[in-house]
DOZA-443427 format. One line per 2 residues: their letters; for each residue x negated, y negated, z of C-alpha. Coordinates in Angstrom, 2 decimals. Each point is the difference from the previous one (the first is absolute). Layout:
residues N
A	X Y Z ~ ...
END
This chain:
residues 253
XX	-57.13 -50.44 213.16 ~ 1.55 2.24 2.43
XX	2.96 -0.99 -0.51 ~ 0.06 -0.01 -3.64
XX	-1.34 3.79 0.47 ~ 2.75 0.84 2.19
XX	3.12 -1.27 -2.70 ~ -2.27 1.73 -2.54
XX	0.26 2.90 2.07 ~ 4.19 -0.41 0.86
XX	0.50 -0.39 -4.34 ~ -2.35 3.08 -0.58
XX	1.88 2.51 2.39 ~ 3.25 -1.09 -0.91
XX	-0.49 0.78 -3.84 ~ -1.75 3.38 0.92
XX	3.02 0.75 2.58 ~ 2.35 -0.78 -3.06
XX	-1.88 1.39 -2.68 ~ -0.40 3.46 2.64
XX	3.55 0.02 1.07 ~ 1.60 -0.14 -3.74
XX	-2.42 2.97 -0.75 ~ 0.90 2.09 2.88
XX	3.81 -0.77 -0.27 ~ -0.42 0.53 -3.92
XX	-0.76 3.57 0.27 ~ 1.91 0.30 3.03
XX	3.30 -0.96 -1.59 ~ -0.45 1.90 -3.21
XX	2.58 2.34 -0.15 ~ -0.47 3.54 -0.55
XX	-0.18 1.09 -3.96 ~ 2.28 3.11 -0.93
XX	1.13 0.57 -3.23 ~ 3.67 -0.84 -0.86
XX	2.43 3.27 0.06 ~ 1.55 0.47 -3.18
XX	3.53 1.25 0.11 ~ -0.24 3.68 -1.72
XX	3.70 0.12 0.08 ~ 0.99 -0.29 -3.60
XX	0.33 3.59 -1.86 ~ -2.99 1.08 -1.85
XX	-2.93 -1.03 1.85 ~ -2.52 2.45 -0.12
XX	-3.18 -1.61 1.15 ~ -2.85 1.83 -2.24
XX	2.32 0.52 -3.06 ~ -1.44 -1.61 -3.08
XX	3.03 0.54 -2.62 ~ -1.14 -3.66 -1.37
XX	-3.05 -1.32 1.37 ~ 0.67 -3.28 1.42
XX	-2.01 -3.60 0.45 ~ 0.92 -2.81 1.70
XX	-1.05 -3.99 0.58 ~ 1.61 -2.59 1.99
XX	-1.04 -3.53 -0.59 ~ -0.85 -1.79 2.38
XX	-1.56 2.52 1.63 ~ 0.55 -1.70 3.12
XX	2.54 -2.18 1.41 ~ 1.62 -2.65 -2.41
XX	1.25 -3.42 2.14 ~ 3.72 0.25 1.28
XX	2.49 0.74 -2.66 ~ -2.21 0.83 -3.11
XX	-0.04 3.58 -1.36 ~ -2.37 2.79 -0.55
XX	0.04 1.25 -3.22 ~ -0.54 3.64 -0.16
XX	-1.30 2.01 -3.00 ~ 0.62 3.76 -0.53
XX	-1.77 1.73 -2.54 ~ -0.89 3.65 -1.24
XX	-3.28 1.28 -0.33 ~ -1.69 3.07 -3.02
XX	-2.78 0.83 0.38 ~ -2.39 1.83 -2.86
XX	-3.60 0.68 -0.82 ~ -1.34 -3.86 -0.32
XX	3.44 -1.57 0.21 ~ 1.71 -1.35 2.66
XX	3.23 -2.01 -0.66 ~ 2.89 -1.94 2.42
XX	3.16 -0.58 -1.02 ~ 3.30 -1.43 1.09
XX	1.82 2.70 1.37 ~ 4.22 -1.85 0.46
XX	1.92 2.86 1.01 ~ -1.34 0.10 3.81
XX	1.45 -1.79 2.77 ~ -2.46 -1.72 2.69
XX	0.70 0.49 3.84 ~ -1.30 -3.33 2.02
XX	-0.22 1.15 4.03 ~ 0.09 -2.86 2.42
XX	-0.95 -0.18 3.55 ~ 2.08 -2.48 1.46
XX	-0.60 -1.51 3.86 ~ 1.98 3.21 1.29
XX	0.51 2.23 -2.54 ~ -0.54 1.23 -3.43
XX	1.97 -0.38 -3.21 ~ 0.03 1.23 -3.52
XX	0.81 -1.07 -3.24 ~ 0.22 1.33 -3.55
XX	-0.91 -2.20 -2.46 ~ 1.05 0.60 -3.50
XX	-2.52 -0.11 -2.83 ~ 0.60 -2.00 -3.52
XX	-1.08 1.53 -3.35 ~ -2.97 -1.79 0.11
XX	-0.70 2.49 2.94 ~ -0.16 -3.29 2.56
XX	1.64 -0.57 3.43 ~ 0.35 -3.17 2.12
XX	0.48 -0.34 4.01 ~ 0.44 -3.56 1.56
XX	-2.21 -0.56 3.26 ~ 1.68 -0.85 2.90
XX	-1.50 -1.30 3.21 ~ 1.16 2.67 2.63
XX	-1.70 2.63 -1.94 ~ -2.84 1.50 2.36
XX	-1.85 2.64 -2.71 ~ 0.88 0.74 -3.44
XX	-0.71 2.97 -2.50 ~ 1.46 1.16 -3.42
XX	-0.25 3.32 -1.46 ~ 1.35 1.32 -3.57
XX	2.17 3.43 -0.34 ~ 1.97 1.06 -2.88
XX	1.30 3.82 0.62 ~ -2.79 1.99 1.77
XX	-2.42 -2.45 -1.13 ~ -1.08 -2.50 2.69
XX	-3.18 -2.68 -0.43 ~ -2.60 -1.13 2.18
XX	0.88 -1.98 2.97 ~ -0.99 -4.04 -0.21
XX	0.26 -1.64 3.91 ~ -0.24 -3.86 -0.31
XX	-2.50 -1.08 2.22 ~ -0.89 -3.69 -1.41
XX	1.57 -3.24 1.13 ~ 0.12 -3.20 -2.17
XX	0.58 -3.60 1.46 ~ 1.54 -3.14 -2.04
XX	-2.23 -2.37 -1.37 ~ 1.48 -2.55 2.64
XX	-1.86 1.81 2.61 ~ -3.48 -0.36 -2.01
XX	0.75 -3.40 -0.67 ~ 0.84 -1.30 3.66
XX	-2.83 2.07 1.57 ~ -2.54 -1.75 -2.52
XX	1.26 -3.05 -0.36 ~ 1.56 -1.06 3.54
XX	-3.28 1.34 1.04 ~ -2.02 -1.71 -2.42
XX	1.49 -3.66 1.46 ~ -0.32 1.01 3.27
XX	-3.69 0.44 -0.63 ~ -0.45 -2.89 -1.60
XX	2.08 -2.27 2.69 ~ -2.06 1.63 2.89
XX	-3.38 -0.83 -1.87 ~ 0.55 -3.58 -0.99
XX	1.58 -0.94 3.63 ~ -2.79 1.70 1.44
XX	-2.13 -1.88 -2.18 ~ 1.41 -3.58 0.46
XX	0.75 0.18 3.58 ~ -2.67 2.28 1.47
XX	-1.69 -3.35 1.42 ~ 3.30 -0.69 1.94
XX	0.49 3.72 1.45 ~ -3.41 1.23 0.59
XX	-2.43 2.64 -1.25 ~ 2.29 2.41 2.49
XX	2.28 0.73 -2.78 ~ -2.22 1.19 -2.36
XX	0.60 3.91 1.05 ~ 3.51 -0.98 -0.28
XX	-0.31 -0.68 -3.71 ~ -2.58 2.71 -0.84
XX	2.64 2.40 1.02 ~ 2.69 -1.58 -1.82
XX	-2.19 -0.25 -3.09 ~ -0.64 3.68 0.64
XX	3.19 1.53 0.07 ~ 1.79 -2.45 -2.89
XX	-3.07 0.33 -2.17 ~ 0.26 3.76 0.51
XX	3.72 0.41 -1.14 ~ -0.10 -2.66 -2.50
XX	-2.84 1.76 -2.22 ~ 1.72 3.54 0.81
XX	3.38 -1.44 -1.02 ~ -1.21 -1.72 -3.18
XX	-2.36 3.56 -0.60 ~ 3.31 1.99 -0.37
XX	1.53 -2.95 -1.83 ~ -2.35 -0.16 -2.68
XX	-0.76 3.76 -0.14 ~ 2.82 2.60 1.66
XX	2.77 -1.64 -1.84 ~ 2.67 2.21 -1.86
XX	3.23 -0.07 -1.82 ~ 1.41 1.19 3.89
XX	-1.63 -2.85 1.92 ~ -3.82 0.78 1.78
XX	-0.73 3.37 2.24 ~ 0.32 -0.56 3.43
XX	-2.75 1.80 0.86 ~ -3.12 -2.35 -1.10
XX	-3.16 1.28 1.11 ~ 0.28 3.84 1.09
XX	2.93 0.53 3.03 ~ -0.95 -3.08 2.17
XX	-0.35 -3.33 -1.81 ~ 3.71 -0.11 -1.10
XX	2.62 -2.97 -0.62 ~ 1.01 0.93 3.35
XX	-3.65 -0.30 2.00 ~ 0.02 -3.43 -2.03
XX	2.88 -1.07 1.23 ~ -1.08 0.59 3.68
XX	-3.47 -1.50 -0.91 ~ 2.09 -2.78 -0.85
XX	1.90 -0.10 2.89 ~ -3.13 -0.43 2.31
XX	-1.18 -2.55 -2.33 ~ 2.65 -2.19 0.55
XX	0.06 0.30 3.94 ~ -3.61 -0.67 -0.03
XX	1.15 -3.25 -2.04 ~ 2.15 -0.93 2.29
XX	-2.25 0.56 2.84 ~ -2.30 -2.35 -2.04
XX	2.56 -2.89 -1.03 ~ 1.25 -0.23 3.62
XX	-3.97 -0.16 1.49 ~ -0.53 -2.29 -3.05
XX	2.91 -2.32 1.17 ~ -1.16 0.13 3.72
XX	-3.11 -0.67 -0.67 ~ 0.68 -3.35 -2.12
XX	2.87 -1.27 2.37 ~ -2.40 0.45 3.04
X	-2.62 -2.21 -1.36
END
């Protein structure tokens, strides 16, 4: 019993000394949020002046996978008593500021008459936001804050997962006579940590999905596609751990 209590003990503050450490080195690691500088450089910009009152939308409003496009809209806005109207506003131009791993770039995006813009997503860019201007005019700033992840992700992390679950519980199952009730707290833990990420994973499968893959954020700023990944990581060393005392335990009787 006491040494079933112990191992207990040995699974239980490892997954709290995980589960602690990717929390502390979460926030930790988060980098600093400032808002992107937008190059005031081109003649004209008068922040405050409303010549044309100016809207605009990106979609996504977060960050596509590598190589798609934002599509951003620029419209104009009247206002009157009990109205309210948008409209596609084509001659602007849209100004996309970058912050690269060292420094920060611009670009000026040209609108079409349907008052739309595109900009391609590439992988070194750090922070993103778009802003409409046409003369002294200038929009609202939009900052992308949003990442999206391929569906390949979602489907390894719930499937791989998902058969690593299910080979853990039936050679527990058919073999626990041959390895002993030791291992038990072994599987628990596997079951545990797989189970978690495969019902999270299939969660955002089945619900979070968009035209731009699924939000990388899950559940609030923690449970992520990253923190399931790492869940998944000690999952499978805890595996291991188990197939190796599984295979010592058979070859020694």
């Amino acid at each position: 019993m006491q040494k079933h209590s112990k191992i207990f003990l040995m699974v239980t503050v490892f997954l709290l000394a995980f589960l602690s450490a990717y929390c502390l080195g979460y926030f930790l690691t988060q980098p600093k949020k400032a808002i992107v500088s937008v190059g005031l450089s081109t003649a004209g910009w008068i922040i405050g002046a409303s010549e044309v009152p100016l809207h605009i939308e990106v979609v996504p409003n977060g960050y596509p996978m590598v190589g798609q496009s934002w599509t951003i809209f620029v419209y104009e806005y009247s206002t009157s008593p009990g109205k309210f109207a948008f409209n596609s506003y084509p001659n602007s131009s849209v100004l996309a500021a970058v912050k690269l791993a060292d420094h920060a770039q611009n670009y000026n995006l040209s609108v079409n008459d349907k008052g739309q813009a595109t900009f391609v997503f590439q992988p070194e860019y750090q922070d993103v936001a778009f802003q409409a201007f046409s003369g002294a005019s200038v929009s609202e700033k939009v900052v992308i804050s949003e990442h999206y992840v391929s569906s390949n992700i979602v489907d390894q992390l719930s499937g791989g997962n998902l058969i690593a679950l299910a080979v853990t519980v039936g050679g527990w199952f058919f073999s626990r006579n041959k390895i002993g009730k030791k291992s038990r707290f072994m599987v628990i833990a596997i079951i545990c940590l797989f189970g978690l990420v495969t019902a999270i994973s299939l969660f955002s499968k089945f619900f979070q999905e968009t035209i731009w893959g699924y939000p990388e954020r899950i559940i609030g700023q923690i449970i992520t596609f990253t923190f399931l990944e790492d869940v998944t990581i000690a999952g499978f060393a805890i595996f291991v751990m188990f197939i190796c005392y599984a295979l010592f335990s058979i070859r020694k009787k």
